[in-house]
KEVO-180114 format. One record per residue (C-alpha): x, y, z. Coordinates in steps of 0.05 Angstrom, whole numbers, padded with zeros to 5 digits, always signed. Layout:
<kelos>
+--------+--------+--------+
:   east :  north :     up :
+--------+--------+--------+
:      X :      Y :      Z :
...
+--------+--------+--------+
</kelos>
This chain:
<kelos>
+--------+--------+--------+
:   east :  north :     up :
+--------+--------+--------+
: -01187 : -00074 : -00822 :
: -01145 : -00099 : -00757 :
: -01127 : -00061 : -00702 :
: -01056 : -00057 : -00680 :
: -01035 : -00046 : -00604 :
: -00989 : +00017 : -00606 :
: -00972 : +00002 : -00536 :
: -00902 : +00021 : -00507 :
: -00867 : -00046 : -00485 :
: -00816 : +00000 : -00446 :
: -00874 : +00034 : -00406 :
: -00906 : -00030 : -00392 :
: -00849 : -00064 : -00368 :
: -00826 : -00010 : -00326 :
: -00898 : -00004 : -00295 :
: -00903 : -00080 : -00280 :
: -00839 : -00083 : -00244 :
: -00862 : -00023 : -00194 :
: -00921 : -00066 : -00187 :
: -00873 : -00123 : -00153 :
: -00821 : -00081 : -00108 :
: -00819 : -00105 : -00047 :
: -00775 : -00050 : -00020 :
: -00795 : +00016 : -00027 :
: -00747 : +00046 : -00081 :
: -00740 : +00113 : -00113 :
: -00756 : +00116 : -00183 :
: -00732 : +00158 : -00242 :
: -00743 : +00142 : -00320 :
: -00727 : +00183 : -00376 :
: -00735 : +00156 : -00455 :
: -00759 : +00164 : -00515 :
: -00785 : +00124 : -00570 :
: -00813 : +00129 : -00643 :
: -00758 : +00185 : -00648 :
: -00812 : +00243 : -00623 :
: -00851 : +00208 : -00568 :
: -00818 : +00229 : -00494 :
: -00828 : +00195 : -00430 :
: -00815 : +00208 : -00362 :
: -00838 : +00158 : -00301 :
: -00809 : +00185 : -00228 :
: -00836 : +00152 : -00159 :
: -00816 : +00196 : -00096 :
: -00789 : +00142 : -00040 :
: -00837 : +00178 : +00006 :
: -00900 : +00167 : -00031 :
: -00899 : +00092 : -00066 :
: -00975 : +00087 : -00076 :
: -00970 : +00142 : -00133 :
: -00926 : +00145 : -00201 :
: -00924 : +00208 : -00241 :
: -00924 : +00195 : -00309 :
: -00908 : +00248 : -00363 :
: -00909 : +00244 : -00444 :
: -00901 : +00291 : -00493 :
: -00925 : +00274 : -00568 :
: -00905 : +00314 : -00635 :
: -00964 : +00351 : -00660 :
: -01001 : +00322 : -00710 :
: -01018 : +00393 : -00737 :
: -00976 : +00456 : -00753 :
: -01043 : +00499 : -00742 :
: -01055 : +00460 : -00674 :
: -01081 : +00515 : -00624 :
: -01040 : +00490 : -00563 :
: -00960 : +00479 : -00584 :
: -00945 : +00468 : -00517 :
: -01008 : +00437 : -00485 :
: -01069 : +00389 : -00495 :
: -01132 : +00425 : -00518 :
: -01180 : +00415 : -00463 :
: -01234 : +00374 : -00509 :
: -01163 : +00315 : -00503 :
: -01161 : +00326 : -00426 :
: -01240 : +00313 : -00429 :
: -01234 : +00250 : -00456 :
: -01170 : +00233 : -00418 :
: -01204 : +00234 : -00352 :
: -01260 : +00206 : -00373 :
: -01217 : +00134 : -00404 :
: -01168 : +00144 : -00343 :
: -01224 : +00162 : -00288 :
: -01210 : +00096 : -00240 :
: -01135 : +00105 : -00235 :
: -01101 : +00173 : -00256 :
: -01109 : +00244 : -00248 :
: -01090 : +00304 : -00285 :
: -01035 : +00344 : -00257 :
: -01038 : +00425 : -00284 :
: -00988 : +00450 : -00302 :
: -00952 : +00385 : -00320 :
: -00886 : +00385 : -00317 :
: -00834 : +00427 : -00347 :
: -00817 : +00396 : -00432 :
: -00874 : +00349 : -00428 :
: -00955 : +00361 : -00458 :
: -00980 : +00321 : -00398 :
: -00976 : +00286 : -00334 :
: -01007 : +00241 : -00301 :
: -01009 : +00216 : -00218 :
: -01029 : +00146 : -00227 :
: -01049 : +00102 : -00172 :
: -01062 : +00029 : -00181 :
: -01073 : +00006 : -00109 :
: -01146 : +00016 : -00116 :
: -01146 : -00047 : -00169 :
: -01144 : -00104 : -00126 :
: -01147 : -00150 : -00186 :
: -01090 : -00175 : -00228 :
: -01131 : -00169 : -00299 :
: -01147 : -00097 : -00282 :
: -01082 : -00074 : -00264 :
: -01061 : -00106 : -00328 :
: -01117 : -00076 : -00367 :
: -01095 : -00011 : -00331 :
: -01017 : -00013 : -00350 :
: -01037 : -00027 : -00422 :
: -01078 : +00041 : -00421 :
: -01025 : +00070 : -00403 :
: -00979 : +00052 : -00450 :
: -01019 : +00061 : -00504 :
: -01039 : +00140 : -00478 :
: -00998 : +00174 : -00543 :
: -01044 : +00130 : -00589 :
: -01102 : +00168 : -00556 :
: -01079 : +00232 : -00556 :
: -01068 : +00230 : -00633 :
: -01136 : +00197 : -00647 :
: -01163 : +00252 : -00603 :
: -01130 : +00308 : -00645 :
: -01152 : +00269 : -00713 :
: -01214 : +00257 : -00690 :
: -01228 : +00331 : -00669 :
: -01197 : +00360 : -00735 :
: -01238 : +00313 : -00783 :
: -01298 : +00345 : -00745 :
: -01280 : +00412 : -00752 :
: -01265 : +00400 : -00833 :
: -01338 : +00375 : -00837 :
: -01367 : +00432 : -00810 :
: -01318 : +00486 : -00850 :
: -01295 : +00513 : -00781 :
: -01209 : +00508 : -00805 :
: -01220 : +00560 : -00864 :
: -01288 : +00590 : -00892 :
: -01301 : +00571 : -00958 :
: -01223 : +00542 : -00971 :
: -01206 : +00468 : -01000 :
: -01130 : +00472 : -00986 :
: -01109 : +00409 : -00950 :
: -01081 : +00402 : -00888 :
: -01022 : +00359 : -00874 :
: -01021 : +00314 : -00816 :
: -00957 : +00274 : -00797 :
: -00968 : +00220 : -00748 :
: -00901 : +00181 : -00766 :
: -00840 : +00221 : -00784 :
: -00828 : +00231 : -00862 :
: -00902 : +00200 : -00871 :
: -00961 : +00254 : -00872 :
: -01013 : +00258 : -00898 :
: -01065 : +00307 : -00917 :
: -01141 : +00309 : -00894 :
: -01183 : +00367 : -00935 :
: -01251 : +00384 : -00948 :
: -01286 : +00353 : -01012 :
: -01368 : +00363 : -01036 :
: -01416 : +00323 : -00981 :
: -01343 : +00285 : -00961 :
: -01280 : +00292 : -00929 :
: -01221 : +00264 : -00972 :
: -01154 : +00235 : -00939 :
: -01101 : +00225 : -00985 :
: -01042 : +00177 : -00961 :
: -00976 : +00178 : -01006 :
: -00941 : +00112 : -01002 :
: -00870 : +00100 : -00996 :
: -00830 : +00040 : -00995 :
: -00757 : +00015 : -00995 :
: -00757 : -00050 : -01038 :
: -00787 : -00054 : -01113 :
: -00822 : -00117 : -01089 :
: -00857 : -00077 : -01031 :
: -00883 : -00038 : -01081 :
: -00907 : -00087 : -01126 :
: -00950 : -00124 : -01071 :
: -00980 : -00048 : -01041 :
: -00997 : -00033 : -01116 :
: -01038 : -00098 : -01114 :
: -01070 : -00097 : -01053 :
: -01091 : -00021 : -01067 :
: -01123 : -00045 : -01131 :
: -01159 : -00103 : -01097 :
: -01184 : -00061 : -01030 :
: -01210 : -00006 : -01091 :
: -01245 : -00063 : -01123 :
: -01275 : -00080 : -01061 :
: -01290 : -00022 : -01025 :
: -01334 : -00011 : -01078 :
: -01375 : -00060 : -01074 :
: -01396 : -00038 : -00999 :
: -01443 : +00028 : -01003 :
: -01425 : +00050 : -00939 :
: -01355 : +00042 : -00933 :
: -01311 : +00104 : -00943 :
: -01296 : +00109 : -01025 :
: -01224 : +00084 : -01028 :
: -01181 : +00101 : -01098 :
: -01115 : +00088 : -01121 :
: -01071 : +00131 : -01172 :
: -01002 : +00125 : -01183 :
: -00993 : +00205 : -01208 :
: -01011 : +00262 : -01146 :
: -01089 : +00264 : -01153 :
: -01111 : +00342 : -01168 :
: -01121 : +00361 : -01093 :
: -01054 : +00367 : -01078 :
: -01039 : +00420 : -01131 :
: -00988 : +00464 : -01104 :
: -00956 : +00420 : -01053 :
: -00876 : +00419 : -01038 :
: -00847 : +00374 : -01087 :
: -00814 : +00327 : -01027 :
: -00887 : +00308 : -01004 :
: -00906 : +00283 : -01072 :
: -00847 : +00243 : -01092 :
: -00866 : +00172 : -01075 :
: -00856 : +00107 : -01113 :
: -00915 : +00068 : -01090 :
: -00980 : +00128 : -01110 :
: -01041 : +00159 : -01072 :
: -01097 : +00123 : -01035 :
: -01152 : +00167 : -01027 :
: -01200 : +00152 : -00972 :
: -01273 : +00193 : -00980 :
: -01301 : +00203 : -00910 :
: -01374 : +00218 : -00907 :
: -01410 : +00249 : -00846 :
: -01441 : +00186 : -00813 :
: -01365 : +00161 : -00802 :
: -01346 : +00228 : -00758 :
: -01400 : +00218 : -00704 :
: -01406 : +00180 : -00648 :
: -01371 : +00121 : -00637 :
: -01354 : +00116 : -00706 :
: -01303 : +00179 : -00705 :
: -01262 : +00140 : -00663 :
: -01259 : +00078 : -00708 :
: -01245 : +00120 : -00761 :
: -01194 : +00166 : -00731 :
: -01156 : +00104 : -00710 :
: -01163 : +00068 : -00778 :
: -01137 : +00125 : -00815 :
: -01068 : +00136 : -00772 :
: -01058 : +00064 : -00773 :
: -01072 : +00061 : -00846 :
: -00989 : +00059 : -00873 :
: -00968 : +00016 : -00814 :
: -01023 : -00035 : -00835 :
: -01005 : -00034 : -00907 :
: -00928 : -00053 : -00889 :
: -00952 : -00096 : -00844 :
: -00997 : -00132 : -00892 :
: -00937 : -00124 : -00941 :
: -00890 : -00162 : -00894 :
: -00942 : -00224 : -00886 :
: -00947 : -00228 : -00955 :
: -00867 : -00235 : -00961 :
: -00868 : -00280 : -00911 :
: -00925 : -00322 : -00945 :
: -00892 : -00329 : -01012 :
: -00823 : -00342 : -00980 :
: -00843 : -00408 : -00946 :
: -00890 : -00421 : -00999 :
: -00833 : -00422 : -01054 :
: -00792 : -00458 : -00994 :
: -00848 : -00503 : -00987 :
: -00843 : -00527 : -01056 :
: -00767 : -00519 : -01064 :
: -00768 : -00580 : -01015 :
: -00820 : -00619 : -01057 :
: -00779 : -00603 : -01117 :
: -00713 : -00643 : -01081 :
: -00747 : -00696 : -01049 :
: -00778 : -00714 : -01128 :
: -00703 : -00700 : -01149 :
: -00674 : -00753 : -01104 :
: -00720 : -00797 : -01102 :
: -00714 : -00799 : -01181 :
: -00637 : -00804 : -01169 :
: -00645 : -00858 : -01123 :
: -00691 : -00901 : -01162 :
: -00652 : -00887 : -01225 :
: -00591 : -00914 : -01186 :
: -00634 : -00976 : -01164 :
: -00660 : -00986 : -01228 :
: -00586 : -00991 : -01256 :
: -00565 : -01036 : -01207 :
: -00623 : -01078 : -01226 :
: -00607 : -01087 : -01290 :
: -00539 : -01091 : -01280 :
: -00550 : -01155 : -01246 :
: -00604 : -01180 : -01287 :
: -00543 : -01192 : -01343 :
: -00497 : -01214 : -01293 :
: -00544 : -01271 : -01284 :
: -00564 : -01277 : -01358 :
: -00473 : -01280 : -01369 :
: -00467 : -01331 : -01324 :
: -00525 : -01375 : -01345 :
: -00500 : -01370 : -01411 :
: -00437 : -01394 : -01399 :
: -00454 : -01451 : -01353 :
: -00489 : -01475 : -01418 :
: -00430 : -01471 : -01461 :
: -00402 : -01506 : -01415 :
: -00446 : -01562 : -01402 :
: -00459 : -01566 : -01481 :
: -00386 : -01581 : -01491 :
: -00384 : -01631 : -01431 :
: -00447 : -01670 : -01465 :
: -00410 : -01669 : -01527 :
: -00347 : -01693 : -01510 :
: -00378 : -01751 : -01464 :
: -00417 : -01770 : -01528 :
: -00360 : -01777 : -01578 :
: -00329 : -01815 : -01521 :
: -00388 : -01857 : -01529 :
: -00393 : -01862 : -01605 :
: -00314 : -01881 : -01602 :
: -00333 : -01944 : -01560 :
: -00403 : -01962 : -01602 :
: -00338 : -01963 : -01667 :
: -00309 : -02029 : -01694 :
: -00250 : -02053 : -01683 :
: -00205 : -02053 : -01741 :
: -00160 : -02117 : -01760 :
: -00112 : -02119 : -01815 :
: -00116 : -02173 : -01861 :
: -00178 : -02189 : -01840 :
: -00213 : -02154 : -01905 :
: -00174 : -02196 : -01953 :
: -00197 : -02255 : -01916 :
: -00267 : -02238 : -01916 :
: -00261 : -02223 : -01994 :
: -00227 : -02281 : -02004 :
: -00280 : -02328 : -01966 :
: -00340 : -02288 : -01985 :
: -00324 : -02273 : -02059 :
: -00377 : -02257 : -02104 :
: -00360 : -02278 : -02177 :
: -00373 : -02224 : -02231 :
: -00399 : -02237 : -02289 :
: -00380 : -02211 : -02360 :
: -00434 : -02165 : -02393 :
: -00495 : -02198 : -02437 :
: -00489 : -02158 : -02490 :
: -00426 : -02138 : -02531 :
: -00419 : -02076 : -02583 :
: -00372 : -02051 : -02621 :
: -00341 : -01991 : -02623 :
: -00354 : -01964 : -02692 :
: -00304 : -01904 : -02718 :
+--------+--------+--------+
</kelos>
């Protein structure tokens, strides 16, 4: 499954441009993003080397112990990822879960400064996969309630939780799925049936299920978390994926999980969009060049019996010139015609006739 950079762009740019003042400048930044994630960045004009950096993140738990704090196991692992360039400040300050005094001029080069920025930004991704990662652990080993199977509902995005409880020799994570447009959910109830299909092909990947009715676990929930128009994806989580270096792959898998799907979801749109544009194209190049060619094809003919017309009548033509120059002909080839001359040729050539040998007659 990819990995997607929840990195603030805000926090980066405002770090890289301290990075290139010239002119020492105080500095005082207050935002928020996501709707629940709270920054504050403030650089005393007496002291440029160091930036205090504050964040507060929504709790990813009602039962977390520490409303208004880190648990210590997160500072742990804080200072160990943030060792080279930042240090804890206790208390932090006032409306904020913790600060920060980070000092870069110890990374002389430019891709560790970068590499260092980027850290920072991404600090509320690693606070939640810190607090996911410590309360799959504790629903392993039974510590949240004795001998109880009620889920617990985690919300890492607002108006998107999901619930994490504890299942025979598993852990189950159930994600409900909601989207805006029909076609969303016709592409996320296909690619939930195909990564289903899959996963369970692959022994040791989590057991992944899709069911478009609440599955049984969630008995008893509020109505508003089980409306959904896309279903459940359950996730089973088996002990060898909450230790070591797997926990964190897992934690971070698991609250990336929805933003993937819409992600994956938007591709897919995007795919069959220039696809179908793709061919629309094809479709009205064949159209014209049909047209085209039909047109040429007319025009084709269309001259064809042009020709044929006028060869036609250049032969009527030329037949009545031939026959008209031969009766002139035949007129001159003619006698000429005397008068009298017949009755002198009768009377010069006259051929006597004689009376018939035999005579009969005519009996009544």
């Amino acid at each position: 499954m990819a990995y997607f950079n929840g990195g603030s762009r805000a926090v980066v740019d405002i770090l890289s441009k301290l990075r290139n003042v010239e002119k020492p400048v105080p500095v005082d930044h207050s935002f928020c993003e996501l709707g629940s994630i709270r920054y504050h960045i403030q650089v005393l004009e007496s002291d440029q080397e160091n930036i205090f950096f504050s964040i507060s993140t929504p709790r990813l738990s009602q039962d977390e112990p520490n409303p208004n704090g880190l648990a210590d196991f997160i500072l742990q692992d804080i200072k160990t990822k943030y060792l080279n360039f930042a240090d804890i400040i206790q208390p932090p300050k006032e409306g904020y879960k913790l600060t920060l005094k980070l000092n870069f001029s110890k990374l002389t080069r430019t891709k560790d400064h970068t590499k260092a920025i980027n850290m920072v930004s991404s600090l509320h991704v690693a606070i939640l996969n810190s607090q996911l990662k410590d309360t799959l652990k504790n629903v392993w080993m039974g510590d949240i309630i004795q001998g109880s199977t009620m889920p617990i509902k985690l919300v890492n995005h607002k108006q998107e939780p999901f619930f994490v409880l504890r299942a025979p020799k598993k852990i189950t994570v159930i994600f409900p799925m909601r989207f805006k447009d029909e076609s969303d959910v016709i592409l996320a109830t296909s690619f939930f049936q195909e990564l289903a299909d899959l996963g369970s092909k692959f022994p040791k990947a989590p057991h992944c299920e899709w069911s478009p009715i609440p599955p049984q676990e969630l008995r008893g929930e509020h109505f508003e978390n089980l409306c959904t128009n896309g279903g459940f994806v359950s996730f089973g989580i088996f002990k060898r994926h909450v230790k070591g270096k797997k926990a964190d792959k897992t934690a971070w898998i698991l609250l990336n999980f929805q933003q993937y799907v819409r992600y994956h979801v938007k591709c897919t749109k995007g795919f069959i969009q220039r696809r179908m544009r793709y061919r629309l194209e094809v479709l009205s190049e064949e159209i014209e060049q049909a047209r085209i060619g039909g047109e040429a094809k007319i025009r084709k003919q269309s001259t064809k019996q042009r020709k044929t017309w006028l060869r036609f009548s250049n032969s009527k033509k030329m037949k009545r010139g031939i026959k008209a120059f031969a009766d002139q002909i035949k007129r001159l080839r003619l006698r000429i015609k005397i008068r009298g001359l017949g009755r002198l040729h009768r009377y010069f050539f006259h051929v006597p006739k004689f009376p018939a040998l035999g005579w009969h007659a005519k009996l009544d």
